[in-house]
MARZA-187102 format. One record per residue (C-alpha): x, z, y; residue in one letter. Coordinates in steps of 0.05 Angstrom, whole numbers, plus 5000, padded with zeros to 4 digits. Each point is the difference from the previous one (the first is absolute). Layout:
MARZA-187102
XZYa...
//
This chain:
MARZA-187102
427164124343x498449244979x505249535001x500149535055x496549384987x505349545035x506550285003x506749705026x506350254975x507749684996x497349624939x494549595036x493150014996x496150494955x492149794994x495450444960x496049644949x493550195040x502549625067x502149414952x494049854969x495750255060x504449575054x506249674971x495549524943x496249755051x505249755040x504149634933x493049724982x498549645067x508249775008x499749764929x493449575001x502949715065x506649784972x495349754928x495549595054x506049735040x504749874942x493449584968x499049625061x493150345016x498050045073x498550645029x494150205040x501849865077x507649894977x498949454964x506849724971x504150235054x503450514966x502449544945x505649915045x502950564982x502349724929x503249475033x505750515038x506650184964x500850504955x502750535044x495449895046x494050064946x503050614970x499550375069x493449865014x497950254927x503450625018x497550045059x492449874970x501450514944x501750545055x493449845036x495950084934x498450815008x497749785072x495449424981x497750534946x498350525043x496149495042x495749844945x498950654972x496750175072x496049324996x497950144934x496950625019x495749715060x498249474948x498550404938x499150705025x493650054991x500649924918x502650675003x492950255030x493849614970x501850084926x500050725013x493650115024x495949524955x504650244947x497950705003x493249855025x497949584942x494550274965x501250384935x494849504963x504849325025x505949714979x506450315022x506649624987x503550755015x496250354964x505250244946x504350085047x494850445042x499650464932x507550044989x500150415072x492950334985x496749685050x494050404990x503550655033x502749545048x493649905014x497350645002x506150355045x500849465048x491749815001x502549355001x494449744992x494550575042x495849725044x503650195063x505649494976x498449355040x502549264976x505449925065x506150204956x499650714999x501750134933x506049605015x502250325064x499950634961x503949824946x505949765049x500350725039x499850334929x506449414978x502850145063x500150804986x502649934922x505449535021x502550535049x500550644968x497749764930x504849454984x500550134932x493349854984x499749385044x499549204974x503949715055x505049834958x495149374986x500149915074x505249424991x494849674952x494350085047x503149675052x503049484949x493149714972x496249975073x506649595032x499449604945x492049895010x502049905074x506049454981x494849634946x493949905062x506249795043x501349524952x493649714980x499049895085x506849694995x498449594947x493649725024x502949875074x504549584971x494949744953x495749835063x505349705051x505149604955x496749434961x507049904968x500250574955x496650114941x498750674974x496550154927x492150235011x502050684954x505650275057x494650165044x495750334952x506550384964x500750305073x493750195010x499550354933x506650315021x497650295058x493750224972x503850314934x505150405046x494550235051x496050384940x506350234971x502250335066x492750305005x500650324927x506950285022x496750285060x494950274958x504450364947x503150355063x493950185029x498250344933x505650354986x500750255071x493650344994x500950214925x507250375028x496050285057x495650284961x503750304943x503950315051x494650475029x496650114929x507250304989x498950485057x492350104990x498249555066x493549845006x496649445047x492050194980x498949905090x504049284987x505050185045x503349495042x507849764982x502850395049x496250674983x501649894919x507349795012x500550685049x497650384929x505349664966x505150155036x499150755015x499250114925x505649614984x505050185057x497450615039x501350474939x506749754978x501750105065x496850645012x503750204930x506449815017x499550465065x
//
């Protein structure tokens, strides 16, 4: 069985490595730009300089609230990693299928990537590009029932271990747009402050930077999803010439892989 993810014990808090980069980060990134802002004297959008009272209590008083802010950072995380995902979501999706759709003739930033996992039998096995595959993300919604699958009774063979990372690089594409709005609100609505021309564009190339980066992660999954699928029922002689649907292959799978062990151990 996997460790637990979180786990509370008699010596505090234990946080995988996954839930700290997928949830935690997030959470010390937004508190830490805050307290940069405040401490410089920045407003903030719709807050203004109202918080800069805060510097002005006694110690004691300061180092409770810090506490009490560095307790709420898995929370704030959490929140973003679910607002990142109605934001950026869809990165996950549209590099896939013009990705794999691309003609053979064009350009393909993947394509050595696409040869390390033999894309070609990919091809062929999962018709992943046949004619009966249409453009509305089926190729993707596939690949998650077959991730879905491995992860549960392949584990071994999985790449969620660079779940953490996933999560990590589209928060932070999230965080950057945030930013870039903040900055230009404040930009916009307070003639008093000043900020360098290049912050803007720094964000925006940010955002952009850690968007394709998160899509290229996404991809690498995708591939070696399939490629694990598919070694997997060349190993048992599995066949899909009638392009069988996910849930017909994956019923293959798992007779040949756990329907004679157990019928061997009987």
């Amino acid at each position: 069985m996997a460790a637990p993810e979180i786990e509370i014990s008699k010596d505090g808090l234990k946080l995988s490595y996954q839930r700290y980069l997928a949830d935690s980060t997030a959470g010390f990134m937004v508190i830490l730009a805050v307290l940069f802002v405040i401490s410089k004297g920045y407003p903030l959008p719709f807050f203004g300089h109202s918080l800069e009272s805060l510097l002005k209590l006694s110690d004691t008083v300061q180092l409770f609230i810090f506490l009490f802010i560095f307790l709420l950072a898995t929370p704030i995380g959490l929140l973003i990693h679910q607002l990142s995902w109605f934001m950026f979501g869809w990165f996950e999706i549209v590099p896939i299928k013009l990705l794999f759709k691309t003609d053979r003739n064009m350009y393909n930033p993947i394509f050595l990537t696409k040869q390390l996992f033999n894309y070609d039998d990919l091809d062929k096995f999962f018709k992943i590009n046949s004619e009966n595959k249409d453009d509305t993300g089926e190729i993707y919604s596939e690949y998650r029932i077959y991730k879905e699958y491995s992860l549960m009774f392949f584990p071994e063979y999985s790449v969620e271990h660079i779940c953490g990372l996933l999560f990590f690089v589209r928060n932070t594409a999230f965080l950057s747009l945030v930013s870039l709005l903040s900055v230009l609100h404040v930009m916009l609505w307070d003639a008093s402050v000043n900020f360098s021309i290049p912050i803007p564009f720094a964000l925006l190339a940010s955002t952009i930077l850690f968007s394709l980066l998160y899509s290229l992660i996404e991809i690498f999954r995708c591939l070696k999803t399939l490629s694990t699928v598919y070694l997997l029922c060349v190993a048992k002689g599995i066949t899909n010439e009638e392009g069988d649907s996910p849930r017909d292959l994956i019923k293959k799978i798992h007779a040949a892989y756990f329907d004679q062990t157990n019928g061997s151990e009987n």
